[in-house]
C-alpha positions as CSV (number, residue, x, y, z in Angstrom):
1,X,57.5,-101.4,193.9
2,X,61.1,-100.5,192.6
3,X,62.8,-98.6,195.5
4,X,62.1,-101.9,197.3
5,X,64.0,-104.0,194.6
6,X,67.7,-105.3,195.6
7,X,70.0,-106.6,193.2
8,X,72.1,-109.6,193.5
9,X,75.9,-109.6,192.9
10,X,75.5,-111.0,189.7
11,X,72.8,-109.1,188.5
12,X,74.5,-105.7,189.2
13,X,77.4,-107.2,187.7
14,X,75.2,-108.1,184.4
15,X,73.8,-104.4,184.6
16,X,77.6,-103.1,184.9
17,X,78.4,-105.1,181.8
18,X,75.5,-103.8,179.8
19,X,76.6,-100.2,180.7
20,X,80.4,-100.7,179.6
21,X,78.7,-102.3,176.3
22,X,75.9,-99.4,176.0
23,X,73.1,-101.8,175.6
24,X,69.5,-100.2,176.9
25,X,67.0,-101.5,175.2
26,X,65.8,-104.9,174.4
27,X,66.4,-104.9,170.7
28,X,70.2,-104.7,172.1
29,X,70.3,-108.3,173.7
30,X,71.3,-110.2,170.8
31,X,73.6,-112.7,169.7
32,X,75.0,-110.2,166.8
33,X,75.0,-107.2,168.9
34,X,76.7,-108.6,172.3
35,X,79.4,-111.2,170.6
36,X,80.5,-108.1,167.9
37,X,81.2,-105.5,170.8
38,X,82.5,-108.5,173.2
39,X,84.8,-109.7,170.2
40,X,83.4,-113.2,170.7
41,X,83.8,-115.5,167.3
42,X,79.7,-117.1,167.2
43,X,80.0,-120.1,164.8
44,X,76.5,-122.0,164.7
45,X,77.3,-125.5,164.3
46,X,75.0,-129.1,164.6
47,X,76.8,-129.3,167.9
48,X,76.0,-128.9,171.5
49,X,76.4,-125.0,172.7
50,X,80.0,-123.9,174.3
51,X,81.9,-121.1,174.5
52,X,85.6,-121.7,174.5
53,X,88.5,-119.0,175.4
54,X,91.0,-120.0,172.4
55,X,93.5,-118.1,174.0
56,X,93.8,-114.9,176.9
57,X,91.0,-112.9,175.5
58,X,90.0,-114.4,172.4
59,X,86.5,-116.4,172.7
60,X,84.7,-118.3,170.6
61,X,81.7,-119.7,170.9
62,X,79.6,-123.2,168.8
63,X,76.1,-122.5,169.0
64,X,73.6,-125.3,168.2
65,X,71.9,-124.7,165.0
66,X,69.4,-127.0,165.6
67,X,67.8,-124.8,167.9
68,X,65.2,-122.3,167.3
69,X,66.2,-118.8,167.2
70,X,65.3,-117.5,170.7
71,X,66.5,-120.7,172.2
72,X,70.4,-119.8,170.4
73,X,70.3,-116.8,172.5
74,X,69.3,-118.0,175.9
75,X,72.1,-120.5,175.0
76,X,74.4,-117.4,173.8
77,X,73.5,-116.3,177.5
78,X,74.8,-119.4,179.0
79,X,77.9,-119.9,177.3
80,X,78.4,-116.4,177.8
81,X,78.5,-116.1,181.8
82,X,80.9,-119.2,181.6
83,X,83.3,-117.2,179.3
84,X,83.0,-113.9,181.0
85,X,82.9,-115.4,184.9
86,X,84.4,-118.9,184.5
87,X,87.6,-118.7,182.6
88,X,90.1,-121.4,183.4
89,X,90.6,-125.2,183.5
90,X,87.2,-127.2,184.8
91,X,89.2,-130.3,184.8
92,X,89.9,-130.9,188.7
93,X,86.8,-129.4,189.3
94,X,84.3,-131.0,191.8
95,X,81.1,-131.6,190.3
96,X,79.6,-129.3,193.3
97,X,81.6,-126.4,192.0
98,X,80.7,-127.0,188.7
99,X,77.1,-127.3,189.3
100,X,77.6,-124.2,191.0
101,X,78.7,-122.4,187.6
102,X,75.8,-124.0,185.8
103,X,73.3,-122.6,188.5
104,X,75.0,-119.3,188.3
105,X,74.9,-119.3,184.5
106,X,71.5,-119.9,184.3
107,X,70.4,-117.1,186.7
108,X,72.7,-114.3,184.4
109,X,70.3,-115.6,181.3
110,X,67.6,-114.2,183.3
111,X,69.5,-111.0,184.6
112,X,70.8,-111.0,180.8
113,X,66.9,-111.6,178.8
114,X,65.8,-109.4,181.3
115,X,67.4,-107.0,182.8
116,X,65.8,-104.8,186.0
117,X,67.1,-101.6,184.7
118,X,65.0,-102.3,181.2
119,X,61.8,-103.4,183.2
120,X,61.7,-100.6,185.7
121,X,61.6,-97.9,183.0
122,X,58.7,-100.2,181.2
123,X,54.9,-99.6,181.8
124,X,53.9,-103.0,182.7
125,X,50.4,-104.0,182.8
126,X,49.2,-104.3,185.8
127,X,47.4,-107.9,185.5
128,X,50.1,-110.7,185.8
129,X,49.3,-112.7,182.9
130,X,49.5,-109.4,180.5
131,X,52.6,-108.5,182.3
132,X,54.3,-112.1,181.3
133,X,53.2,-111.6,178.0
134,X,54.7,-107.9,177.4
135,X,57.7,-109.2,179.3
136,X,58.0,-112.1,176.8
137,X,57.2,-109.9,173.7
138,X,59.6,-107.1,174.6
139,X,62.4,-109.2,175.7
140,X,61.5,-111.9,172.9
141,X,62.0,-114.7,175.5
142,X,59.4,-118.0,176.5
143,X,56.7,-117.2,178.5
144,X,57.9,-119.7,181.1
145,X,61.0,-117.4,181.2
146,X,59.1,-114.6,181.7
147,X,57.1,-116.2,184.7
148,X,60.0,-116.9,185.9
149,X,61.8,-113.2,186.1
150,X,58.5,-111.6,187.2
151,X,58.4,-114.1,190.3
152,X,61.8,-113.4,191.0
153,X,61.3,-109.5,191.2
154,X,57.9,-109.6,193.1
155,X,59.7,-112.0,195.4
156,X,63.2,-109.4,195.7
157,X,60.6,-106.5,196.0
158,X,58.4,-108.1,199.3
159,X,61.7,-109.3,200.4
160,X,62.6,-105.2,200.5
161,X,59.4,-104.4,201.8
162,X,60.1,-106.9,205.0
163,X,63.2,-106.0,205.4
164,X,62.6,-102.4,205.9
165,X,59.4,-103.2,208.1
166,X,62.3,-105.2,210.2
167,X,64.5,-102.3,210.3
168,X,61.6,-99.6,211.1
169,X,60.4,-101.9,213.6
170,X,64.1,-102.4,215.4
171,X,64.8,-98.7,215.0
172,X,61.6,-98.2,216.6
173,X,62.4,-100.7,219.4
174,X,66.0,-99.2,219.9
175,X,64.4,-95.5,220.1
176,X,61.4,-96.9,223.1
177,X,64.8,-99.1,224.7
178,X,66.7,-96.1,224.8
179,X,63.7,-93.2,226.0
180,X,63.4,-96.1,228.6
181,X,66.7,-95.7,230.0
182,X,66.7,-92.4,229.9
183,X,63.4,-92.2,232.1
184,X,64.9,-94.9,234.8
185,X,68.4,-92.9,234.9
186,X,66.2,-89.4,235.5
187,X,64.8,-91.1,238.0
188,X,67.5,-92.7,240.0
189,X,68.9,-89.1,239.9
């Protein structure tokens, strides 16, 4: 299943990040642990979550305190991405480009809960409702969050498998094209 996997962009550049920051195992991905060695400023206020660069380098970030615990780090995840990937003024912005961040920010939260490298090295059950649950335990993350990681991967991983099906079956089809023209040259000559 894993040699099929291909990452995104986005998620190697989420896996990149993790290495720079030497976080490897689950207990790693938290708000406490990522904001301290990314310098960020976490202040949980009874305010909507955003991150904010206060000035070249220096971020801060208002997370809502109304939120349970696991929810303030998804949201940590969110504002994060923006911070890290989407520095800059969103004032001229067309709502298609910022919806565009949003989509992107939301897939690093799963790429961020979960990352591949993490999973790959975990023994997962092999039924998929015990494999949602040990995902959501591990990574401490909603089960719906889980569901939807695991979909993701068992998509990437068939989309591997057809792929190199494709490219066995082109190779294959390139290698009869070309013992093909070799037999019709050999016998012109």
């Amino acid at each position: 299943m894993k040699s099929y996997y291909q990452m995104t962009v986005l998620e190697n550049w989420t896996e990149d990040l993790y290495k720079r920051l030497s976080i490897h195992k689950p207990s790693q991905i938290s708000i406490e642990y990522i904001s301290e060695r990314l310098n960020v400023w976490v202040h949980f206020l009874d305010v909507r979550s955003k991150g904010i660069e206060a000035s070249a380098g220096m971020y801060s970030m208002f997370i809502d305190n109304r939120l349970p615990a696991s929810l303030q780090r998804l949201e940590f995840l969110h504002e994060l991405c923006h911070l890290l990937r989407h520095a800059g003024s969103h004032t001229l912005m067309t709502e298609h480009f910022t919806q565009s961040q949003q989509d992107e920010s939301e897939r690093f939260i799963l790429y961020a809960a979960m990352p591949y490298s993490m999973i790959s090295r975990m023994a997962l059950p092999e039924l998929r409702e015990e494999a949602v649950s040990f995902l959501a335990a591990e990574f401490q993350v909603p089960t719906e969050l889980a569901i939807q990681r695991i979909d993701q991967i068992q998509r990437r991983v068939f989309q591997g498998q057809l792929l190199a099906v494709m490219g066995r079956n082109e190779e294959h089809s390139t290698n009869e094209e070309i013992n093909s023209q070799h037999i019709r040259y050999e016998m012109r000559g």
